[in-house]
C-alpha positions, -999 to +999 in steps of 0.1 A: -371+198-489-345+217-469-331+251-464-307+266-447-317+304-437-291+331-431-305+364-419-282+385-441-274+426-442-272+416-479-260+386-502-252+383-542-249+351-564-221+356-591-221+330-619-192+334-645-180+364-632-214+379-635-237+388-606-268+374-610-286+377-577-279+407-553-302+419-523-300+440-492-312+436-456-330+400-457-328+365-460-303+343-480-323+304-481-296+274-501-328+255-510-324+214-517-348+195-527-352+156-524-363+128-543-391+119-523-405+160-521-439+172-533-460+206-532-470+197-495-435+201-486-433+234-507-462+246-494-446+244-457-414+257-462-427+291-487-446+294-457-419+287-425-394+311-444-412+339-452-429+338-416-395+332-399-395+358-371-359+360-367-357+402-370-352+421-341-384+445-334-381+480-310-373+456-282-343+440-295-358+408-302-364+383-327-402+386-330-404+402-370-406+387-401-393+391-434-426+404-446-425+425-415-398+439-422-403+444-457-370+424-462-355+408-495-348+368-506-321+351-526-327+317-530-301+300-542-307+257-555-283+234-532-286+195-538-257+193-513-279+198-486-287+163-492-255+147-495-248+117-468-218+111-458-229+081-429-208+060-449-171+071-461-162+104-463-174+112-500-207+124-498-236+103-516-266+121-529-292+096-536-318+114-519-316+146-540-341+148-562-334+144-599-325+176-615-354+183-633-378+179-604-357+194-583-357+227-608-395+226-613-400+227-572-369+254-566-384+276-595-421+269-576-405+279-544-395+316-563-429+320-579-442+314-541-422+339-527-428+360-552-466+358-549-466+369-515-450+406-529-412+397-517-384+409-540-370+376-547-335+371-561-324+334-578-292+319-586-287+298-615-301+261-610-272+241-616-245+261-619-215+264-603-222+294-585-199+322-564-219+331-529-211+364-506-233+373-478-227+392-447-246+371-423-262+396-394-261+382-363-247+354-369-285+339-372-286+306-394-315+283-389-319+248-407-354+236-419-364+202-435-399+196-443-400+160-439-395+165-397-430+176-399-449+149-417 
């Protein structure tokens, strides 16, 4: 799996015109998940993100968390984030995962968030979807499970 993090002041997800995902002060995480992912790789990234101490504590520095901070989440599905483009210039995607997996672990990835008492905000799996965030910092940080194993 991979996510791209963006420490946000706040984010929304607008899908025909309609907003369906709005948060404050938090984290906006494009989640994409490949074909060769499993719960060990959900696992580690609900953990990595929601532990991410990328908030500036009394000292001005990135030492708090999102839980720290009692921050918010918008997760928003992305199978781009595996598109290669090593060969040509039009992205392949043979490594996403198919859709349905890739639904059942983003929807997992929620519940996780979830369970730890986040506010979590989704997108809409597949959808073509409008994204507006004001990123605070700029602090974006890029996380692929499989790095680790």
């Amino acid at each position: 799996m991979r996510v791209v993090v963006q420490r946000v002041k706040e984010a929304s997800v607008t899908v025909e015109g309609e907003v369906v995902g709005k948060i404050g002060k938090g984290l906006l995480v494009l989640l994409g998940v490949g074909k060769e992912d499993e719960a060990k790789d959900l696992d580690y990234l609900v953990d990595k993100v929601v532990g991410l101490r990328i908030f500036q504590d009394e000292n001005d520095k990135m030492n708090l968390s999102l839980m720290d901070i009692g921050g918010e989440l918008l997760v928003v599905s992305q199978f781009t984030l595996y598109g290669d483009v090593r060969k040509g210039k039009r992205p392949s995607f043979t490594d996403s995962a198919h859709p349905e997996i890739g639904e059942r672990l983003y929807e997992e990835f929620v519940v996780r968030a979830r369970d730890k008492g986040l506010r979590v905000e989704t997108g809409v799996f597949g959808a073509h979807m409008d994204v507006s965030l004001v990123n605070d910092g700029p602090v974006t940080i890029m996380i692929d499970s499989k790095k680790i194993f």
